[in-house]
N, C-alpha and C positions, 0 to 999 in steps of 0.2 A: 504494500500500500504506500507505505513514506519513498519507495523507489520510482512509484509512477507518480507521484505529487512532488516530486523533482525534476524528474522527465519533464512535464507540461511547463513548470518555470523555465528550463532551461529552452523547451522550444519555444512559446511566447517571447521572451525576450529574446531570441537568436531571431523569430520573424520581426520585433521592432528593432535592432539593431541593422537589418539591412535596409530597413527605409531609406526616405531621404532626408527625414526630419531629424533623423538621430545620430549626431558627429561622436559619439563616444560612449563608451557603453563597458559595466564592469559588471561581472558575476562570479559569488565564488560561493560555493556549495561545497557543507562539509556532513557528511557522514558520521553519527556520536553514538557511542555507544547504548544498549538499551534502545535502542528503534529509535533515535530520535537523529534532528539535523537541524542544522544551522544554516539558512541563506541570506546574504547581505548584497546588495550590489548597488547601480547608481547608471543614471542612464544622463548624459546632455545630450540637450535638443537645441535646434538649428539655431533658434532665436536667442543662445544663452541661459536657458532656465534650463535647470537641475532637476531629477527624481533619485531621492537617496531611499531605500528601504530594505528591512532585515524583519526576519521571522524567525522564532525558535520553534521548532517541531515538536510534537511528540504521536509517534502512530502506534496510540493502543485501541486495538481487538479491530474492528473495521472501519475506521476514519483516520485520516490524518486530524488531530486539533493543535492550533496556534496558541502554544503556552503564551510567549509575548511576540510582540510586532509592530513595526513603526514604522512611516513611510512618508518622508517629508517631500513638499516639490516648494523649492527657490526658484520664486521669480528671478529675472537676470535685476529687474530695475530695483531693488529691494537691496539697500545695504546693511549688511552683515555688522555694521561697527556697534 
């Protein structure tokens, strides 16, 4: 179950990283002991705005559930100070 609820992240963002809206693109997917997993990654789009987000796994009995997870998007025009 947690192996195909990885698969579909991994292809979803491999189909928005070949667009043309999306100049950068990071995904890193970790494997944890006890069925669980960890994915974090971060996508920029054309215009300079940002998508950061991470999910902690856990797949017991037949569902993947999201212990925790957070998924910010930074506007380009939004200063950070």
């Amino acid at each position: 179950m947690l192996d195909a609820y990885l698969d579909q992240i991994r292809t979803t963002i491999g189909r928005y990283a070949a667009t043309t809206f999306v100049v950068d693109c990071n995904l890193v997917v970790e494997k944890r002991p006890g069925n669980q997993g960890f994915v974090t990654g971060s996508m920029v789009f054309l215009d300079g705005s940002q998508l950061h987000f991470s999910e902690f796994l856990d797949a017991a009995q037949d569902a993947v559930e999201k212990l925790m997870y957070s998924y910010h998007y930074q506007d380009p025009n939004v200063s950070s100070q």
